[in-house]
C-alpha positions as a Markdown table, in Angstrom:
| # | Residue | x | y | z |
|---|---|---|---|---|
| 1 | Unk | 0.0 | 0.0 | 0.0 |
| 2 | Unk | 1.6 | 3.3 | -1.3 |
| 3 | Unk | 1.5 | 6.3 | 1.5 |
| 4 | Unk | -1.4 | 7.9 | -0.3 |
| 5 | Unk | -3.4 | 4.7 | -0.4 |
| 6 | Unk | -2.7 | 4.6 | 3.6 |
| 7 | Unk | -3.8 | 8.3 | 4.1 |
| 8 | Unk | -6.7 | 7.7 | 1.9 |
| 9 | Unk | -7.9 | 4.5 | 4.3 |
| 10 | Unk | -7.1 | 6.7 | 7.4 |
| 11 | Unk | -9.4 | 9.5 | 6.2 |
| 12 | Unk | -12.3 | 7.3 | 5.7 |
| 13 | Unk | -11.6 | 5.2 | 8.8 |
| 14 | Unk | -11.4 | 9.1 | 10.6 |
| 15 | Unk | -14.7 | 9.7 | 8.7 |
| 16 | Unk | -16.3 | 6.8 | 9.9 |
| 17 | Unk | -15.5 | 7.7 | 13.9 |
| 18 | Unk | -16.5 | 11.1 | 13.2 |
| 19 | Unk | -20.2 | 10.2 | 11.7 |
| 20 | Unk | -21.1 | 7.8 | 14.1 |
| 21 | Unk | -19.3 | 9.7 | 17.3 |
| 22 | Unk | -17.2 | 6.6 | 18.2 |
| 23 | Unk | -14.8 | 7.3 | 21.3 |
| 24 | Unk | -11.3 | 7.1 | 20.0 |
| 25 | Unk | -7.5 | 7.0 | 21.7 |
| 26 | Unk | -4.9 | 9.1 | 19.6 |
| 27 | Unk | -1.1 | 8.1 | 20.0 |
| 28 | Unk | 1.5 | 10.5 | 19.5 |
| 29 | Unk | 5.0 | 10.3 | 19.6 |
| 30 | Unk | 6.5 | 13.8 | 21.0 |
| 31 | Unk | 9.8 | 14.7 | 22.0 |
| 32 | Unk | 10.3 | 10.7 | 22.5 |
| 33 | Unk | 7.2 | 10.6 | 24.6 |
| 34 | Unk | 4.0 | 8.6 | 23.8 |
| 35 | Unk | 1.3 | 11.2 | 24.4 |
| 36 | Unk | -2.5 | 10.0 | 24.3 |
| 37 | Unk | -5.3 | 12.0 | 23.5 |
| 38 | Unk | -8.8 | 10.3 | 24.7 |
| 39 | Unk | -12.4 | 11.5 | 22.6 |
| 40 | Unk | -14.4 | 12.3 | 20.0 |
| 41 | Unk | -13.2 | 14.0 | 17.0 |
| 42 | Unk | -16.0 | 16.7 | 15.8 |
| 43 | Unk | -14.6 | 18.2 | 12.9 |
| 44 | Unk | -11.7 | 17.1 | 10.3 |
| 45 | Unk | -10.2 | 19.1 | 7.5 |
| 46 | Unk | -7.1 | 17.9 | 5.0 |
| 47 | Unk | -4.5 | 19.5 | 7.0 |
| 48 | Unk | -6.4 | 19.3 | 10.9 |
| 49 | Unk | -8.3 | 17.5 | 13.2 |
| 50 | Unk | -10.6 | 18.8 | 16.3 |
| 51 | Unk | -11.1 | 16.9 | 18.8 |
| 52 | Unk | -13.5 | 17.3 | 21.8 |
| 53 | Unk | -11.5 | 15.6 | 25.2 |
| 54 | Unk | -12.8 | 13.5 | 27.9 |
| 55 | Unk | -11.0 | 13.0 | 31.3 |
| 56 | Unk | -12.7 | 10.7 | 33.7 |
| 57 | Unk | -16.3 | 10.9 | 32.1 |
| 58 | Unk | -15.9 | 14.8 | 31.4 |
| 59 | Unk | -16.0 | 16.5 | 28.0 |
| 60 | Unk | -13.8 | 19.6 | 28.6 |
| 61 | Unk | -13.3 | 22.0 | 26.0 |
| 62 | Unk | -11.6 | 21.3 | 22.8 |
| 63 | Unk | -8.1 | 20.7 | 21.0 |
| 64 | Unk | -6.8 | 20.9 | 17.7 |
| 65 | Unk | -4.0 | 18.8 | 16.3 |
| 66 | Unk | -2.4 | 18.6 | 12.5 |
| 67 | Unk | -4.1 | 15.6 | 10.2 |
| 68 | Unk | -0.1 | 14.3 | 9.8 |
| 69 | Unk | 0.6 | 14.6 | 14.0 |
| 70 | Unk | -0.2 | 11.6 | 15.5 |
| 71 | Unk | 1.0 | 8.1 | 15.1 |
| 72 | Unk | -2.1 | 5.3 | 15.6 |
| 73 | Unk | -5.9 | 6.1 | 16.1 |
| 74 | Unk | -7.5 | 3.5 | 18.8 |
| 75 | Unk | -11.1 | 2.4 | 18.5 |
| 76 | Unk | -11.5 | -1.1 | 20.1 |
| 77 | Unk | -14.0 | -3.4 | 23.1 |
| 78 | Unk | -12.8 | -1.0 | 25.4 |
| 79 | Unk | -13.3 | 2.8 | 23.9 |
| 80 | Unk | -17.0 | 1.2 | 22.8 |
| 81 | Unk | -17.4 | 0.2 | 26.0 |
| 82 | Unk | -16.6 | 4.4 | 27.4 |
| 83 | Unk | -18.7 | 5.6 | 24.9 |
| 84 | Unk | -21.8 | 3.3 | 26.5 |
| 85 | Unk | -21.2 | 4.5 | 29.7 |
| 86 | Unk | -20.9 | 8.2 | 28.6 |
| 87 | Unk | -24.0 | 8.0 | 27.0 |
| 88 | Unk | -26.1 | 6.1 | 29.6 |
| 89 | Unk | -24.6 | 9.2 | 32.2 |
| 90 | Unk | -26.3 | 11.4 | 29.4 |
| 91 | Unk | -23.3 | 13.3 | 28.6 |
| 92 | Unk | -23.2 | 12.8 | 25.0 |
| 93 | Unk | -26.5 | 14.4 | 25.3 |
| 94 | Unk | -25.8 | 17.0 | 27.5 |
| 95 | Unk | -22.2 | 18.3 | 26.4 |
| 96 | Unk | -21.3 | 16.7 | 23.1 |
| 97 | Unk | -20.8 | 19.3 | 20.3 |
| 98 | Unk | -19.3 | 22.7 | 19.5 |
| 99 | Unk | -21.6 | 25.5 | 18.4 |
| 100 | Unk | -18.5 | 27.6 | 16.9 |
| 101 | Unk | -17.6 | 27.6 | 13.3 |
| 102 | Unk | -13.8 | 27.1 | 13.5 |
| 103 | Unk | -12.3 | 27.1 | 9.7 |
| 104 | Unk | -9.9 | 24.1 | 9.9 |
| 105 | Unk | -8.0 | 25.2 | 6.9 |
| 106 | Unk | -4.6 | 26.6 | 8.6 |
| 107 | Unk | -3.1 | 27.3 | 12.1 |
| 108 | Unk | -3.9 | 31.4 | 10.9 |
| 109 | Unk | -7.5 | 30.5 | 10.0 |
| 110 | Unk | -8.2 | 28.4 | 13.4 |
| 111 | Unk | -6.2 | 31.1 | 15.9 |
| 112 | Unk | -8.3 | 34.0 | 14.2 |
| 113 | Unk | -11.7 | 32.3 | 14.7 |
| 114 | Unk | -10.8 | 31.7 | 18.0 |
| 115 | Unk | -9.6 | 35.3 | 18.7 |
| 116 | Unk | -13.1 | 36.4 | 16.8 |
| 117 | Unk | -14.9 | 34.2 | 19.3 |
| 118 | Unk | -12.4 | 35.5 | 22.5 |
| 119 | Unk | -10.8 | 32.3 | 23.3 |
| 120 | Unk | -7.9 | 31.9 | 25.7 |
| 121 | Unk | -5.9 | 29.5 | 24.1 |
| 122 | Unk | -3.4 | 27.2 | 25.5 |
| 123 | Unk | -0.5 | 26.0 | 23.4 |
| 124 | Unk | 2.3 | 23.7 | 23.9 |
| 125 | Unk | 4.9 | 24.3 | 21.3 |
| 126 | Unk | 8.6 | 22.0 | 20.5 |
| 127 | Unk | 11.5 | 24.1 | 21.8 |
| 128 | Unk | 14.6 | 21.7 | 20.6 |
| 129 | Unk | 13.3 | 18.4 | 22.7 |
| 130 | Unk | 11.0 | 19.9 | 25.1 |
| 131 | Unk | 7.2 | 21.1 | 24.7 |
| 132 | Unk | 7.2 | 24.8 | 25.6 |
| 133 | Unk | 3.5 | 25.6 | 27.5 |
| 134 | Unk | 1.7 | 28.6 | 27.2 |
| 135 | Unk | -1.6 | 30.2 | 28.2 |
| 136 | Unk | -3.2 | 33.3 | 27.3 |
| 137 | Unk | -5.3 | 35.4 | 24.8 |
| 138 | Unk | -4.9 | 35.9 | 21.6 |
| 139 | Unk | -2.9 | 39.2 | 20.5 |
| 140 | Unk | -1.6 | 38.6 | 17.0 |
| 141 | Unk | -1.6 | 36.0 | 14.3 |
| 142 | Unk | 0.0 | 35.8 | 10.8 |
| 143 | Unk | 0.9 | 33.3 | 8.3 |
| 144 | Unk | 4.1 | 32.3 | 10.3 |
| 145 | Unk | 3.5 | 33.3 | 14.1 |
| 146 | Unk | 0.8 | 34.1 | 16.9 |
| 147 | Unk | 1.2 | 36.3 | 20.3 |
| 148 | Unk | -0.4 | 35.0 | 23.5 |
| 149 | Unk | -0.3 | 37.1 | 26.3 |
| 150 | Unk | 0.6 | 34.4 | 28.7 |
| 151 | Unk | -0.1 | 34.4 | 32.2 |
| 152 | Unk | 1.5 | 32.8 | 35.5 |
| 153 | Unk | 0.3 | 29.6 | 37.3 |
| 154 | Unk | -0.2 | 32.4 | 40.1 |
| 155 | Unk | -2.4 | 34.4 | 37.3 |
| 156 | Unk | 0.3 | 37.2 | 36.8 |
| 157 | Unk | 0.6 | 38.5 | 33.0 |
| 158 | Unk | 3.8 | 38.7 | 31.8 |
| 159 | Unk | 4.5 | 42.2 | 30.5 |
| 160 | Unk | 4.7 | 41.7 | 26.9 |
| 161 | Unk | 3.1 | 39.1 | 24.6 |
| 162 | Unk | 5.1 | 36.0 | 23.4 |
| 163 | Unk | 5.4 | 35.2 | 19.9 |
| 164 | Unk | 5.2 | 31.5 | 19.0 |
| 165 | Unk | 6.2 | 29.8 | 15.4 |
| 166 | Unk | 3.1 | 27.9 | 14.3 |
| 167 | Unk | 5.2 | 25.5 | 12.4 |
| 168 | Unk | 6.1 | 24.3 | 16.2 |
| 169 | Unk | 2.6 | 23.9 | 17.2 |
| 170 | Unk | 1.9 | 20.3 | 18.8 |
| 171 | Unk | -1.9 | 20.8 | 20.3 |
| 172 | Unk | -3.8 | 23.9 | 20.8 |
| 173 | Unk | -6.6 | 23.7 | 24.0 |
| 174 | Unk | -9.6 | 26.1 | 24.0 |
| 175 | Unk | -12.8 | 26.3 | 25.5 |
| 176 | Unk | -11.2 | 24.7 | 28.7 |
| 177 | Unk | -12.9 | 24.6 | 32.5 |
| 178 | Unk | -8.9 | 26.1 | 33.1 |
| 179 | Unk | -8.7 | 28.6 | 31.1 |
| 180 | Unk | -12.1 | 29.7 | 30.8 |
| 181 | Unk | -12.0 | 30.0 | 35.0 |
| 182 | Unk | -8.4 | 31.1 | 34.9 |
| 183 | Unk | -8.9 | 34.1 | 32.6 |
| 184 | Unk | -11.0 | 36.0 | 35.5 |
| 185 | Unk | -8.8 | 35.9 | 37.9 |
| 186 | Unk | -5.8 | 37.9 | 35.6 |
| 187 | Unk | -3.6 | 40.4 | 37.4 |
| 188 | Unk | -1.3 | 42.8 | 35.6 |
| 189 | Unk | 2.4 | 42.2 | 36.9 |
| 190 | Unk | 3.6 | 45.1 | 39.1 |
| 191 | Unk | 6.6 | 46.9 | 38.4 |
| 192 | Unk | 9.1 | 46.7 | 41.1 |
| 193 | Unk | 9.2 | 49.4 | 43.8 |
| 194 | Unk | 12.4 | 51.2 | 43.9 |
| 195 | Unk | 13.1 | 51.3 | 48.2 |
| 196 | Unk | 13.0 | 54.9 | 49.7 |
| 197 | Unk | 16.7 | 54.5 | 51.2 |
| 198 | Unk | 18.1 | 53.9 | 48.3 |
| 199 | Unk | 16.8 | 56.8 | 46.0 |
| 200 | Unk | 19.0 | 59.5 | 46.4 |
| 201 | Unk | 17.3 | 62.9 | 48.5 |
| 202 | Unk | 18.4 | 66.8 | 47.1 |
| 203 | Unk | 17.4 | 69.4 | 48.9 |
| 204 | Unk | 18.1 | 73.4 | 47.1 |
| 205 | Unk | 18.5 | 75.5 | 49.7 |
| 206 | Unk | 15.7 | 78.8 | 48.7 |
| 207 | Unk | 18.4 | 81.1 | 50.5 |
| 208 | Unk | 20.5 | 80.7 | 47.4 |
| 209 | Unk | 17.9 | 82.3 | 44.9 |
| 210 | Unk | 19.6 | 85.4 | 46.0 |
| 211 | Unk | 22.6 | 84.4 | 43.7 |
| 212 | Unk | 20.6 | 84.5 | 40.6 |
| 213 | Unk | 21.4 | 87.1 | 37.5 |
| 214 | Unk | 24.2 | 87.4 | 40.0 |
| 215 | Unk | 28.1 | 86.9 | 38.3 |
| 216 | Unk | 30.4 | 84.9 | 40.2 |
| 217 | Unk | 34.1 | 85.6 | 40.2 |
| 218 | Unk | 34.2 | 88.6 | 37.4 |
| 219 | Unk | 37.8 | 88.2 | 37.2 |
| 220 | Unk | 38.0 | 84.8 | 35.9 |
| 221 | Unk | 34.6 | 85.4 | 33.2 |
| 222 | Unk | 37.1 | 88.4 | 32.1 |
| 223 | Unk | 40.0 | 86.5 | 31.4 |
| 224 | Unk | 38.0 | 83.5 | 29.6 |
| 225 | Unk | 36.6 | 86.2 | 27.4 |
| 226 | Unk | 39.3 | 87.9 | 26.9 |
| 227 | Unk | 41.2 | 84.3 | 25.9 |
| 228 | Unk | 38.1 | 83.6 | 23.5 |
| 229 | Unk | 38.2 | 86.4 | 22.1 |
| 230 | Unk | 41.6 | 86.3 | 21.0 |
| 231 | Unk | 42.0 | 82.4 | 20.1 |
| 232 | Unk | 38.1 | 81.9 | 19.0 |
| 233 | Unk | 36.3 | 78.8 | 19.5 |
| 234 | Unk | 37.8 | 75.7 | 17.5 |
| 235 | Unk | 36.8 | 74.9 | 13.8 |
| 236 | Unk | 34.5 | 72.0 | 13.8 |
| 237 | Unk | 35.0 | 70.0 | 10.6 |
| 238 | Unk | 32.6 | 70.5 | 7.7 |
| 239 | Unk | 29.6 | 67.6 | 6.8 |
| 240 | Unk | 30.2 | 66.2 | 3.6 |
């Protein structure tokens, strides 16, 4: 089977689990770590696929992965068996689904729907062989980059937005229980007070406005004249 027979079967076997809302395991290999992400796919595009999460019987919020970023999709016994339960709890009912049109058709098209629709977004990014992670709405996007205005895990903002390559996007989270309860708690970072003993106190003494218009030493402003006027001030060169 040539590679684009194999993507060919993959997209109709993604098709499949996306039109009858099967519960699926995605492996990934990143940064030499098997990552697995657990749930329904909702949407899938050539380049994209978006994903709706489930962590111990909760659907919370979405992600977004490329179509080429993952290694295996799981749907066996055992994910049939989750998606029973889910749905005799009622939660395929309750919270299945995503009401917001997200274009799947690049990483600019996806970040500025979810700007549009005032997402924070969380990002986890490859910096050499780690996953950078950030947090944070949405400032800029282009073809090439996005700026989040990340926050602190003790809800500080950092003072400037940091840009992030989209090329080293991994997974982008939105419509998280974290972030969406995070963002209201944000505080601006505080710029460091400067300690009182160590700024440096000047005090003009108003018993010395008496000197003003006044001329000190008349001797010496004689002689510097007189040596002025006789030498003249020295020739600067000329601009070219």
């Amino acid at each position: 089977m040539t590679t684009k027979e194999k993507i060919k079967t993959y997209n109709k076997l993604l098709q499949k689990y996306l039109d009858n809302k099967e519960y699926i395991k995605i492996f990934r290999t990143i940064c030499d770590k098997e990552e697995i992400l657990s749930g329904f796919i909702l949407k899938m595009s050539k380049g994209f696929l978006l994903i709706q999460p489930e962590y111990d019987f909760i659907l919370d919020g979405y992600a977004i992965i490329r179509m080429d970023d993952y290694d295996s999709i799981r749907c066996n016994k055992n994910d049939k068996f989750k998606k029973k339960i889910l749905k005799a709890e009622r939660i395929l009912d309750t919270t299945y689904g995503i009401d917001k049109n997200i274009i799947l058709r690049s990483w600019t098209s996806i970040i500025h729907d979810l700007r549009k629709y005032d997402y924070h977004v969380i990002i986890e990014s490859v910096n050499k062989d780690y996953l950078d992670f950030f947090i944070g709405s949405i400032k800029r996007v282009t073809k090439t980059s996005v700026s989040i205005h990340n926050y602190s895990p003790t809800g500080k903002l950092d003072k400037k937005p940091t840009t992030i390559k989209l090329n080293d996007i991994k997974i982008l989270w939105f419509g998280d229980r974290y972030s969406t309860t995070f963002r209201k708690y944000l505080k601006e970072s505080k710029p460091k007070k400067i300690s009182a003993k160590k700024v440096p106190v000047v005090r003009i003494d108003p018993a010395l406005n008496k000197y003003d218009n006044v001329v000190l030493f008349p001797e010496k402003l004689k002689k510097a004249n007189e040596k002025l006027r006789k030498t003249g001030f020295p020739k600067l060169p000329k601009k070219k």
